[in-house]
LUMFI-43105 format. One record per residue (C-alpha): z, x, y. Coordinates in pm, 1 decimal, padded with zeros to 6 digits. Layout:
<atoms>
+----------+----------+----------+
|        w |        u |        v |
+----------+----------+----------+
|        Z |        X |        Y |
...
+----------+----------+----------+
</atoms>
This chain:
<atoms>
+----------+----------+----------+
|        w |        u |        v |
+----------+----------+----------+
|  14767.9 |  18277.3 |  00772.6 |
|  14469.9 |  18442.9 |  00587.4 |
|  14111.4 |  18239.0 |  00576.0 |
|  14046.4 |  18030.5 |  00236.7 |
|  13932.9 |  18341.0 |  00014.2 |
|  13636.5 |  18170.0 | -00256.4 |
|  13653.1 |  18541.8 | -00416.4 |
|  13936.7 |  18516.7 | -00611.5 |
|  13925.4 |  18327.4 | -00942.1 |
|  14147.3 |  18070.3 | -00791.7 |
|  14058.7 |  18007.9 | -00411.8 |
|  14381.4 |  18004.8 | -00184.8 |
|  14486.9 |  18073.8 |  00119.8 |
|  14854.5 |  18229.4 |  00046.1 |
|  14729.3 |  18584.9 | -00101.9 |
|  14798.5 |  18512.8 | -00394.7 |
|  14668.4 |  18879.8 | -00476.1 |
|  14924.0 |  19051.3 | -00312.0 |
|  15198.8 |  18905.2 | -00591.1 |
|  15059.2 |  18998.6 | -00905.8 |
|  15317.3 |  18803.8 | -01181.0 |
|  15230.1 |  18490.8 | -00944.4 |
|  14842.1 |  18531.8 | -00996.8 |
|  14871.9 |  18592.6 | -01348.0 |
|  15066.9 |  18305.3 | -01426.8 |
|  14855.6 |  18072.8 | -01236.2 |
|  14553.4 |  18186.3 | -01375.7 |
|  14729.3 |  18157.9 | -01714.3 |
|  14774.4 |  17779.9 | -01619.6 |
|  14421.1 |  17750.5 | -01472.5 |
|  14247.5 |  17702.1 | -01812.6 |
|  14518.6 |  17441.1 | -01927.7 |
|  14380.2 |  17244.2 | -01614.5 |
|  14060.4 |  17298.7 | -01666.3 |
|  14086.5 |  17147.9 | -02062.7 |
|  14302.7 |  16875.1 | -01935.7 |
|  14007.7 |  16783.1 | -01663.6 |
|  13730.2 |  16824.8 | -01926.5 |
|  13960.3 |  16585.8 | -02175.0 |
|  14093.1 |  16303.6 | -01951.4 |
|  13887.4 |  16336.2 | -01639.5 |
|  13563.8 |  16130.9 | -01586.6 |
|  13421.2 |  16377.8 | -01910.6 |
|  13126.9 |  16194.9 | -01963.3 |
|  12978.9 |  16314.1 | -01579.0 |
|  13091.2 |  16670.4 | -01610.6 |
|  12717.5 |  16820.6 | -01654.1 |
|  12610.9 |  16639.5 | -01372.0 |
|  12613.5 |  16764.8 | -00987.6 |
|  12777.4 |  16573.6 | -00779.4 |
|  12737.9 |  16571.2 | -00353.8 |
|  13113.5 |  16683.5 | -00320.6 |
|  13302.6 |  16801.5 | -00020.1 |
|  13453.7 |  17134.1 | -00037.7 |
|  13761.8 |  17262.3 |  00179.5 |
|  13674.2 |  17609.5 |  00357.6 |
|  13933.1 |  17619.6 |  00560.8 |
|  14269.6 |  17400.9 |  00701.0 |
|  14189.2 |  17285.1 |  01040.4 |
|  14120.2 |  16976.6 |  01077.6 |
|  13815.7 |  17023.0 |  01268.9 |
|  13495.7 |  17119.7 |  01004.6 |
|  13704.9 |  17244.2 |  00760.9 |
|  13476.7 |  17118.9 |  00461.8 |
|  13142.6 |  17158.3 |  00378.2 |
|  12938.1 |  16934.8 |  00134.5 |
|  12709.6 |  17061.1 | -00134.3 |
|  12577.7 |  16978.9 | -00500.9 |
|  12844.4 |  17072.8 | -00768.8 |
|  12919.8 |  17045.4 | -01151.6 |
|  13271.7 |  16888.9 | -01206.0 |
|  13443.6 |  17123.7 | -01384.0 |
|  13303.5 |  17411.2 | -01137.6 |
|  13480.6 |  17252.6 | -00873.7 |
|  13660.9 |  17546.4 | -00687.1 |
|  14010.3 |  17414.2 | -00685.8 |
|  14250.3 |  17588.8 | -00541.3 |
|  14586.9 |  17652.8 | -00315.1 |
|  14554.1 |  17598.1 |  00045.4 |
|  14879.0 |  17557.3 |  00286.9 |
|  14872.3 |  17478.9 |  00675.5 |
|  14963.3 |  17790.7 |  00876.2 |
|  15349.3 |  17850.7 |  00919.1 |
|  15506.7 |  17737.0 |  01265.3 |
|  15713.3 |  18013.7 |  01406.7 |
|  16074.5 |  17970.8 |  01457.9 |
|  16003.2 |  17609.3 |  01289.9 |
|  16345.7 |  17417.7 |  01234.6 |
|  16496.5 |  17180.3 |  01026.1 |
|  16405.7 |  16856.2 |  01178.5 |
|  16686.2 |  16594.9 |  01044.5 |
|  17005.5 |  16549.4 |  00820.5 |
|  17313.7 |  16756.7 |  00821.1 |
|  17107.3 |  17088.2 |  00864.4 |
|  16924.0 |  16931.5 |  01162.5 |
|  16853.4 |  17232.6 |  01403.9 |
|  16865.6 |  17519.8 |  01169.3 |
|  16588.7 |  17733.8 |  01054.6 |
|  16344.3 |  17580.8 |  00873.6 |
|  16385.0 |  17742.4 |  00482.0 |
|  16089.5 |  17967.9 |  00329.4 |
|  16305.4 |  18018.7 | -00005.0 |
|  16441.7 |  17729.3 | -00205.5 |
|  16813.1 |  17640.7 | -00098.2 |
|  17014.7 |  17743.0 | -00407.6 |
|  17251.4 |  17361.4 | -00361.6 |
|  16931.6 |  17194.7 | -00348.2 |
|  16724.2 |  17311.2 | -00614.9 |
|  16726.2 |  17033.1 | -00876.1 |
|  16725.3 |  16768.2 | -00586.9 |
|  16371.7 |  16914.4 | -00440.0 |
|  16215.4 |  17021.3 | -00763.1 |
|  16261.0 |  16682.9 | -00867.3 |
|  16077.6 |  16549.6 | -00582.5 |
|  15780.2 |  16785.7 | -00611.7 |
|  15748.1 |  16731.0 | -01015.5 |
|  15751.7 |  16299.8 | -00912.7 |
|  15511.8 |  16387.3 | -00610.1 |
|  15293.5 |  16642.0 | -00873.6 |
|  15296.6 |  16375.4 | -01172.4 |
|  15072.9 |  16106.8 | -00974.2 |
|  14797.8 |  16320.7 | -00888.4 |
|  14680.7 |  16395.6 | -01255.1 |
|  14741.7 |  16032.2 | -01321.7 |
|  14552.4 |  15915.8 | -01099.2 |
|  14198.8 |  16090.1 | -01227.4 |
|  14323.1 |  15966.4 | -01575.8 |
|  14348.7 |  15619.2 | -01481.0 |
|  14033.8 |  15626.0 | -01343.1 |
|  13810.6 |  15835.8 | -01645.1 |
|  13586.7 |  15557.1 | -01740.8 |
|  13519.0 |  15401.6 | -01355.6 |
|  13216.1 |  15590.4 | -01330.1 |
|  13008.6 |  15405.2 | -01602.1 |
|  13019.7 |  15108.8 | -01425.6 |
|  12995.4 |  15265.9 | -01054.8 |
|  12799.5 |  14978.2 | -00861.2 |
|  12618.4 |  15245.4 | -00644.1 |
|  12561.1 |  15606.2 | -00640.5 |
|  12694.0 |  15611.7 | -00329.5 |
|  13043.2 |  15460.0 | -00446.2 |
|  13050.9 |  15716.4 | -00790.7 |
|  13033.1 |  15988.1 | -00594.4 |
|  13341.2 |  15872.3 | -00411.8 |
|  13553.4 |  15806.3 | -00678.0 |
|  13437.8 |  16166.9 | -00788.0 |
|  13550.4 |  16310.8 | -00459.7 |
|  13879.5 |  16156.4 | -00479.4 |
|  13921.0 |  16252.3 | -00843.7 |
|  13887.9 |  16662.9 | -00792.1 |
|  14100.3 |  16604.4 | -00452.3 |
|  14382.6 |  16450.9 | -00671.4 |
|  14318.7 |  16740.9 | -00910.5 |
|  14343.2 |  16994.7 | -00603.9 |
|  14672.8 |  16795.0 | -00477.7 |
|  14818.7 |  16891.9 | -00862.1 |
|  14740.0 |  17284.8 | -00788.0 |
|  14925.0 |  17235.8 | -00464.2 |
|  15229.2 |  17136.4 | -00594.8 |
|  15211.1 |  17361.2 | -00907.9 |
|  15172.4 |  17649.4 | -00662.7 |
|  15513.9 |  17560.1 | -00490.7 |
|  15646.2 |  17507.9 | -00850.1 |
|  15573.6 |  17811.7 | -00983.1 |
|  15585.3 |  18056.3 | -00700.1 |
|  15977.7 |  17959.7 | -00612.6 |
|  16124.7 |  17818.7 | -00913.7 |
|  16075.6 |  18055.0 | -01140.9 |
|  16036.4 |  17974.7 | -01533.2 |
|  16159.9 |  17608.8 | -01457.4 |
|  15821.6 |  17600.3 | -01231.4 |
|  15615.3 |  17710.5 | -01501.4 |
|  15771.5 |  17424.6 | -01734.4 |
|  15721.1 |  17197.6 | -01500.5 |
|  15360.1 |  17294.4 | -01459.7 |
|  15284.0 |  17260.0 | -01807.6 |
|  15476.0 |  16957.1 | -01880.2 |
|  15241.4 |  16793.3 | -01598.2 |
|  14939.1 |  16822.3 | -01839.4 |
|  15133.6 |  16709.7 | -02141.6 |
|  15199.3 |  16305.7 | -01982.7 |
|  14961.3 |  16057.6 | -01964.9 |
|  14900.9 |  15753.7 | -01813.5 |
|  14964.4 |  15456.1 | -01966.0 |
|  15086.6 |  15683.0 | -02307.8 |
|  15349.4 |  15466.4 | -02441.1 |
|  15523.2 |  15769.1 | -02576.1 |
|  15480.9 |  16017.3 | -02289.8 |
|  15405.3 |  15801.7 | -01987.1 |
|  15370.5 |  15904.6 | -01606.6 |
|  15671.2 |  15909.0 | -01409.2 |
|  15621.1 |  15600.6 | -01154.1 |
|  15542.4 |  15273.9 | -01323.5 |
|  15217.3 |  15203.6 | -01142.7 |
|  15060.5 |  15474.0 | -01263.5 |
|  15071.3 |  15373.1 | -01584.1 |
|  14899.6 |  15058.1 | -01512.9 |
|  14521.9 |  15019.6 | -01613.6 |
|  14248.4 |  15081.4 | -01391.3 |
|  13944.7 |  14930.9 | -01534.9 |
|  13741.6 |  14768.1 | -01295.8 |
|  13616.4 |  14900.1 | -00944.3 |
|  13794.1 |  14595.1 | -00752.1 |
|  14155.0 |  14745.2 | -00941.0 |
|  14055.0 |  15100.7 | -00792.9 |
|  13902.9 |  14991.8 | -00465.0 |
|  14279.6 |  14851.4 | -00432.3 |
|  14443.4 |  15135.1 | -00595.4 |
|  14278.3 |  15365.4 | -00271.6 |
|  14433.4 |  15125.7 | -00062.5 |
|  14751.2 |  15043.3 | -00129.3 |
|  14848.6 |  15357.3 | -00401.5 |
|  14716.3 |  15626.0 | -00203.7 |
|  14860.2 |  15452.4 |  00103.7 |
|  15212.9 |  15520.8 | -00060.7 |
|  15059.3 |  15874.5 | -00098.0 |
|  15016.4 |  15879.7 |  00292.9 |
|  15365.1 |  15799.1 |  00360.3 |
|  15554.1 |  15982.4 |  00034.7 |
|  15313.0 |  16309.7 |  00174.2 |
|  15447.6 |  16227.3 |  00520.2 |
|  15808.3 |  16195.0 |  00459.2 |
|  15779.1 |  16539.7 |  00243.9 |
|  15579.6 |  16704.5 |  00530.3 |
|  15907.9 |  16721.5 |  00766.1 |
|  16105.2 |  16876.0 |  00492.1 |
|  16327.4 |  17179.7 |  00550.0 |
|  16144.8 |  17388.6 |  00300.6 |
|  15877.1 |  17479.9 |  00486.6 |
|  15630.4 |  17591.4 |  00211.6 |
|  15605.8 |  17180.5 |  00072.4 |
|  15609.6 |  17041.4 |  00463.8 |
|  15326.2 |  17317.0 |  00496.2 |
|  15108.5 |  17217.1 |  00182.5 |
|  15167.4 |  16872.9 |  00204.5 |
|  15006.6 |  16845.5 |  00588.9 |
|  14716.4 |  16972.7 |  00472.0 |
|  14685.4 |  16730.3 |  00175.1 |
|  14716.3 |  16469.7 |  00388.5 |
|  14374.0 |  16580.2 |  00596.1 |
|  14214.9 |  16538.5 |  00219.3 |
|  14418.9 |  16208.0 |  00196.5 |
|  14251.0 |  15985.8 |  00496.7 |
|  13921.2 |  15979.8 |  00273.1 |
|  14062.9 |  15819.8 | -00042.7 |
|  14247.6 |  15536.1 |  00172.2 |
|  13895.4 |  15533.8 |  00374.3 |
|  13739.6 |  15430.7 |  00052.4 |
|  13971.4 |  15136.3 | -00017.8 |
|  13987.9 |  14998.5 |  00312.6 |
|  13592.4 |  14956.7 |  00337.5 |
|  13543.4 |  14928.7 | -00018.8 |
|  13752.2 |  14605.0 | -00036.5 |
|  13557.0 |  14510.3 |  00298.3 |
|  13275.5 |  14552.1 |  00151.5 |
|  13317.0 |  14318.9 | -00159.4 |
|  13476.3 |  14074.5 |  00083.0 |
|  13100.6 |  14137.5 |  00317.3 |
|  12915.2 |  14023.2 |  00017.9 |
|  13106.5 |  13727.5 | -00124.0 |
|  13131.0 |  13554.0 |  00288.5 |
|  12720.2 |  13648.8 |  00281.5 |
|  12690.3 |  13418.0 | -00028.1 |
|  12942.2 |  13182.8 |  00120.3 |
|  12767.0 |  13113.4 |  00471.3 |
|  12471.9 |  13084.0 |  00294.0 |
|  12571.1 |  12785.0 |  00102.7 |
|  12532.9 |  12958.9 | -00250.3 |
|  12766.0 |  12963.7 | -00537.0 |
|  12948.8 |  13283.9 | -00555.2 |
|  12992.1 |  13281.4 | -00874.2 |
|  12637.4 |  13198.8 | -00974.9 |
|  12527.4 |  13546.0 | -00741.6 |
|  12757.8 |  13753.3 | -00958.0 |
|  13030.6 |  13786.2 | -00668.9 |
|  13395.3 |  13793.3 | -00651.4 |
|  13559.6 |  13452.6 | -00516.6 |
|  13781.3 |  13532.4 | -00239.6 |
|  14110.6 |  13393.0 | -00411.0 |
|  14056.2 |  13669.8 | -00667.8 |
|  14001.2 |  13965.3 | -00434.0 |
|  14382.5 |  13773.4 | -00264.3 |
|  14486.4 |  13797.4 | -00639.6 |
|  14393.7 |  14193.2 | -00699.1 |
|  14527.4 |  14258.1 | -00353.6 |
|  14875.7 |  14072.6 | -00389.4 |
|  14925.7 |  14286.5 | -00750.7 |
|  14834.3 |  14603.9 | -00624.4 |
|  15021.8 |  14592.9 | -00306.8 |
|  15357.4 |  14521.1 | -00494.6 |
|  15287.9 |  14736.6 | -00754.7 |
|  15303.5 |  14994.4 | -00487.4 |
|  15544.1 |  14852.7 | -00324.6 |
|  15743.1 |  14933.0 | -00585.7 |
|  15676.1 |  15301.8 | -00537.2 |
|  15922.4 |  15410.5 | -00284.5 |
|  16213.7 |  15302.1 | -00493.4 |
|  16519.3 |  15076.6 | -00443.7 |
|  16623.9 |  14932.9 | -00109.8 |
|  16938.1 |  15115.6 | -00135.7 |
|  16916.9 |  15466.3 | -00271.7 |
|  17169.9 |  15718.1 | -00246.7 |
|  16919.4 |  15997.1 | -00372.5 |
|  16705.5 |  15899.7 | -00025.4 |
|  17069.0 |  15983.2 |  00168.1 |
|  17111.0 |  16308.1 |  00005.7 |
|  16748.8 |  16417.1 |  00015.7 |
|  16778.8 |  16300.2 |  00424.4 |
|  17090.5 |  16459.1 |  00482.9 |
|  16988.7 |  16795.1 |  00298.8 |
|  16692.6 |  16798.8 |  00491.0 |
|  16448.8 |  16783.9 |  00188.9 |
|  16279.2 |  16433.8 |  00262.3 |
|  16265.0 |  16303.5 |  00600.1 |
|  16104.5 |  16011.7 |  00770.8 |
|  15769.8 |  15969.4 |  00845.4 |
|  15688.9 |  16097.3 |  01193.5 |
|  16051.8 |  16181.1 |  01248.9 |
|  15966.7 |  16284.2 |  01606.9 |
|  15913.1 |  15950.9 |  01705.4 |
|  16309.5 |  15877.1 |  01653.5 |
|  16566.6 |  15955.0 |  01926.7 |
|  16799.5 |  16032.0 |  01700.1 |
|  16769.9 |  16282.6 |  01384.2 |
|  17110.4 |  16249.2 |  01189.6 |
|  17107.5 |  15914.2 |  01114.3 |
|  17496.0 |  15883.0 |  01117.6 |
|  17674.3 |  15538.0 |  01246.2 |
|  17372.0 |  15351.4 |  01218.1 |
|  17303.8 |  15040.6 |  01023.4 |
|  16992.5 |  14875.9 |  00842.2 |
|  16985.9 |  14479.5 |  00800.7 |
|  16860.7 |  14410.9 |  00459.4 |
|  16868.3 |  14030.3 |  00271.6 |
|  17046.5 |  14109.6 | -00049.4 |
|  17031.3 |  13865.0 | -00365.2 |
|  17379.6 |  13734.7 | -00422.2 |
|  17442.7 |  13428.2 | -00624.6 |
|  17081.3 |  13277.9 | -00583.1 |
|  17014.8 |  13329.2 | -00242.8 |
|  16980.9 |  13597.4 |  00030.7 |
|  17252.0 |  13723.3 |  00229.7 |
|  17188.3 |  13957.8 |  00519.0 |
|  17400.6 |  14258.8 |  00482.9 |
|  17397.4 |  14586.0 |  00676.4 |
|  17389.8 |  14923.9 |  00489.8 |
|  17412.3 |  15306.2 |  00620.5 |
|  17096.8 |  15363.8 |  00730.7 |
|  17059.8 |  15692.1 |  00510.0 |
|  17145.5 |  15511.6 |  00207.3 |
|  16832.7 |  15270.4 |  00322.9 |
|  16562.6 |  15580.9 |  00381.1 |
|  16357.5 |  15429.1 |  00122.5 |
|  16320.3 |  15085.1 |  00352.6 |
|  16271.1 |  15236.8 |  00650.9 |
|  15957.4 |  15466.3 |  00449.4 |
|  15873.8 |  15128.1 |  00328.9 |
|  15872.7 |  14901.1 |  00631.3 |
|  15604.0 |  15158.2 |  00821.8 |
|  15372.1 |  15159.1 |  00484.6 |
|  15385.8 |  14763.3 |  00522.8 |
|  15301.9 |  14756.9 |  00864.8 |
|  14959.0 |  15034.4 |  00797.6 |
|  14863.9 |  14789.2 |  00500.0 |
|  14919.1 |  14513.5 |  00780.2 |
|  14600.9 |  14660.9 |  00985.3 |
|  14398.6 |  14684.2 |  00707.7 |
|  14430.3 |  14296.0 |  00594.8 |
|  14339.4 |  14227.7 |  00959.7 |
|  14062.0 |  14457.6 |  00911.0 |
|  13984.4 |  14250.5 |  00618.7 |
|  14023.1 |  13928.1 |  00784.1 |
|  13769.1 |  14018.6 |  01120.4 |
|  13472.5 |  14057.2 |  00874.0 |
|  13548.3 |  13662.5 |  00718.8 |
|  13595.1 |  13534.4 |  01109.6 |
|  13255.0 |  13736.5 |  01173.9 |
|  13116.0 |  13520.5 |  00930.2 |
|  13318.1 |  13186.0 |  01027.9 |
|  13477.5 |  13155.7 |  00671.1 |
|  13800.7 |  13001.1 |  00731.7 |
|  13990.4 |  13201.9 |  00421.1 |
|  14210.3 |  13458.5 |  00542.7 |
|  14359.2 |  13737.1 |  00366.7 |
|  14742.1 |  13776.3 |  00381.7 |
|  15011.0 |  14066.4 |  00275.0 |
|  15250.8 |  13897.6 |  00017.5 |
|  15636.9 |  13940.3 |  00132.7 |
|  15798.1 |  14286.8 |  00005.1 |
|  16030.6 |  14125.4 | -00207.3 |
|  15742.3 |  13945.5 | -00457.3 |
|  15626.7 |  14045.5 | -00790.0 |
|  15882.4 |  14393.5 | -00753.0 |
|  16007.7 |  14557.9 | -01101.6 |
|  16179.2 |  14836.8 | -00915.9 |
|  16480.9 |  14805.3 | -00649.6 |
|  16746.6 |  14504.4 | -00578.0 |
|  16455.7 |  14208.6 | -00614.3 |
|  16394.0 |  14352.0 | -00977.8 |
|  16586.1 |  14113.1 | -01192.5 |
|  16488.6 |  13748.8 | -00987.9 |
|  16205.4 |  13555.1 | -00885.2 |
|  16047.5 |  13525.2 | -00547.9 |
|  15752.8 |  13324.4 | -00442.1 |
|  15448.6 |  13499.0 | -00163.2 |
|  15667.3 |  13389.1 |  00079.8 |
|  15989.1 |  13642.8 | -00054.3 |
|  16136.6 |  13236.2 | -00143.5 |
|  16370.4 |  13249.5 | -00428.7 |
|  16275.0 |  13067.9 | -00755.0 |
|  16357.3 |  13049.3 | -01094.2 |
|  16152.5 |  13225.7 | -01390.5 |
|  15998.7 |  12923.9 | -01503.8 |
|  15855.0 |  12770.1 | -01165.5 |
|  15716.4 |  13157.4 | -01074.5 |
|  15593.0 |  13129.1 | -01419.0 |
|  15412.1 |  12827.5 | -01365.7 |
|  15273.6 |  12952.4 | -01029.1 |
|  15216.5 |  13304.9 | -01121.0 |
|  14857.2 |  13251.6 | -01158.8 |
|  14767.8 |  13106.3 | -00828.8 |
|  14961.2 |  13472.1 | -00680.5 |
|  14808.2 |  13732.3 | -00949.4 |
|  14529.0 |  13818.2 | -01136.1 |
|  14520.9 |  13594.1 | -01483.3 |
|  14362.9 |  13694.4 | -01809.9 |
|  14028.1 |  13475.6 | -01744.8 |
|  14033.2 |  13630.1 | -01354.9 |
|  14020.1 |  14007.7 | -01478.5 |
|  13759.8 |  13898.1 | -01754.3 |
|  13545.4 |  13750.6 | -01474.6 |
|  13561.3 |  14093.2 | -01260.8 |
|  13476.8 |  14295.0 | -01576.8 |
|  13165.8 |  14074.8 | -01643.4 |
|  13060.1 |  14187.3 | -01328.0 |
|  13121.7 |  14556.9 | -01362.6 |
|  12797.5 |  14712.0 | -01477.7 |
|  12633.3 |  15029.5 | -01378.2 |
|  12399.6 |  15029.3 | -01097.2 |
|  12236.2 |  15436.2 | -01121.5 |
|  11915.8 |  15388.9 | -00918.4 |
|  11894.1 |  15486.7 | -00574.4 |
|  11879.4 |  15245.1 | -00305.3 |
|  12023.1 |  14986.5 | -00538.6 |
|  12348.6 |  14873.6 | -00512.7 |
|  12549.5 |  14580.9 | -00787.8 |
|  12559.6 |  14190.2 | -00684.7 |
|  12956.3 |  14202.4 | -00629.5 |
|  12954.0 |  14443.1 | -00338.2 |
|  12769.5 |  14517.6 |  00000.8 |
|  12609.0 |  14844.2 |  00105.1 |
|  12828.5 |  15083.0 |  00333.8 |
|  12736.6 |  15079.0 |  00727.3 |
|  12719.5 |  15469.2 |  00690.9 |
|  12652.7 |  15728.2 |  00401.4 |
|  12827.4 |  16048.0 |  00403.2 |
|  12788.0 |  16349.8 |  00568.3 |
|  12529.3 |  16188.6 |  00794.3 |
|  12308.2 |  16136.6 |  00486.1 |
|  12188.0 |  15714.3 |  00388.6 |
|  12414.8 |  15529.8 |  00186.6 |
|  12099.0 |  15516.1 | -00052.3 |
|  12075.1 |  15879.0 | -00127.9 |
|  12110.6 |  16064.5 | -00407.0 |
|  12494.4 |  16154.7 | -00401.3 |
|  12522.8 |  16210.4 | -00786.2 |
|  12198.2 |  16370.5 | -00954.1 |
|  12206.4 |  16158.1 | -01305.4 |
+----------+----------+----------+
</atoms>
């Protein structure tokens, strides 16, 4: 595997030179990014330098350095683990055999599918996130929702690489089409439903890093055992840029949490102090979480079978399991049948999605304990909790009823009439927006949220990470 070469107009590790048609069309594509960016990205910082990290190479031991840099000058580019020789197939029916460095001609709609649903969130992402930097409550925190904009605009070139390097001219449509949707566009929406939802306040993306990108651990996980080695190989090294992003929603929701238990032991009004009550930050975390629950699809999938058994999508950590087929195995899951739940067992490929989704639950699981250590270190009795998987869920067989925190069963009209103690209301989300406004000085930091224990790249969280 060749070193990261920042000579080439687009920086890659794949030598790209050595396939000329390949080059050209990617660097036909690389000014269509770089006018989608410059349109939809966070436009209104692109003249300003920005304290960004850098990949220079794909070990995960230093393989960034951190430096000043314009937005739009970010070098983005293609950079894929090193290939595993005599790597094989790790699960389904092909388990055993090589691993494949071409696309499988049976396969081919089945995994360009799953890249093109994998490639649409990243752009989204940075679009539903555009305007966050105006009302950044530190410089500190803009330049990490900056860093985890051009990663999710790196992740894109990863996946249009694999598009249009082994699919041909249907690549290359893909690759455009992926600039032409937008998030939230009511005529030419993103593919998943949360990322189409608005993100306009910093408590919305603090949980968006959490729990969205969290998905993004596990969906980058499942992909990173597939049989087509080129996507496992790209999609391990995305998830080395990943850990960052979820870093900044775990201790970015701490840290609002640290500030409004401050207030609290100190007898003051939250409110009053321009903090966020924690029954809200319960709210914002019970909305996002099923929104993204949402994200790995219906309990009972027969698209998660055949991309297991085809090898294309495995498990996450598949080496943990004993067993790599899958076959005569059952999954218990509570099914809604006449107004209750009734425990029924399915093939366990046809419930890949649940097992995906039952190891994401258990991660977000640590991080609400995480949550709920810094209100015990201040001896406030609240305590954060992870609403059941089957509340508030648009997608999958709890779609079309009603179900209380718990995962109880209730009609439309009592959930109705409860729905605001669970999630956000209207005068809720207007009280976070009051709060949302711009703090650019250094060593200042807004009322809502408490500094960071560390700044980054050994430098104070007070420092000037974005030069304004």
């Amino acid at each position: 595997m060749p070193a990261i070469d920042y000579s080439q107009k687009i920086p890659n590790n794949v030598d790209l030179k050595s396939d000329k048609k390949l080059q050209r069309a990617l660097e036909e594509w690389q000014p269509n990014f770089v006018e989608w960016w410059c349109s939809t990205g966070p436009t209104d910082f692109n003249a300003n330098e920005v304290y960004l990290r850098t990949a220079v190479g794909v070990d995960r031991d230093g393989w960034a350095q951190f430096g000043y840099v314009k937005m739009p000058d970010y070098r983005w580019g293609i950079f894929l683990e090193p290939q595993q020789e005599g790597r094989k197939i790790g699960f389904g029916d092909h388990y055993g055999e090589a691993a494949w460095q071409e696309v499988p001609g049976e396969y081919r709609n089945w995994l360009r599918r799953l890249i093109v649903t994998q490639a649409d969130t990243e752009p989204a992402s940075v679009e539903q996130q555009r305007l966050l930097g105006h009302t950044a409550p530190s410089l500190y925190d803009m330049r990490n929702l900056f860093q985890v904009n051009v990663e999710e605009g790196r992740h894109l070139w990863a996946m249009v690489y694999v598009l249009q390097r082994y699919f041909g001219r249907d690549g290359r449509e893909e690759a455009e089409e992926l600039l032409q949707r937008r998030s939230g566009n009511p005529d030419h929406p993103r593919i998943l439903g949360t990322f189409n939802e608005p993100c306009e306040d910093w408590l919305s993306f603090l949980c968006f890093t959490m729990f969205t990108d969290r998905d993004g651990k596990y969906q980058l996980l499942s992909l990173a055992e597939s049989g087509f080695d080129p996507l496992a190989r790209t999609c391990r090294f995305m998830l080395t840029e990943e850990a960052h992003h979820m870093f900044v929603g775990q201790t970015g929701v701490g840290r609002v949490i640290e500030r409004t238990c401050q207030l609290m032991k100190a007898g003051k009004d939250v409110v009053k102090e321009g903090a966020v009550p924690l029954e809200i930050i319960q709210k914002y975390i019970s909305f996002w979480l099923a929104s993204s629950t949402d994200l790995f699809g219906s309990e009972i999938s027969s698209n998660s079978a055949n991309f297991f058994r085809s090898g294309l999508k495995g498990r996450a950590f598949e080496d943990k399991y004993d067993e790599h087929l899958a076959l005569n195995q059952a999954y218990a899951i509570d099914l809604p049948e006449g107004g209750k739940l009734v425990r029924k067992e399915v093939e366990m490929r046809n419930a890949m999605n649940e097992v995906l989704r039952d190891a994401y639950l258990e991660d977000n699981q640590k991080g609400i304990d995480y949550w709920n250590r810094i209100c015990e270190k201040h001896g406030i009795e609240f305590r954060f909790r992870m609403p059941h998987r089957r509340f508030h869920r648009k997608i999958g067989v709890y779609a079309d009823a009603c179900y209380d925190i718990d995962g109880n069963p209730l009609d439309a009209a009592k959930f109705e009439a409860r729905a605001g103690d669970w999630l956000p209301t209207a005068q809720d989300k207007a009280y976070v927006k009051s709060l949302m406004k711009g703090v650019r000085e250094k060593g200042k930091i807004a009322s809502w949220i408490a500094p960071p224990a560390k700044g980054i790249d050994d430098k104070g969280w007070d420092w000037e990470y974005v030069k304004l």
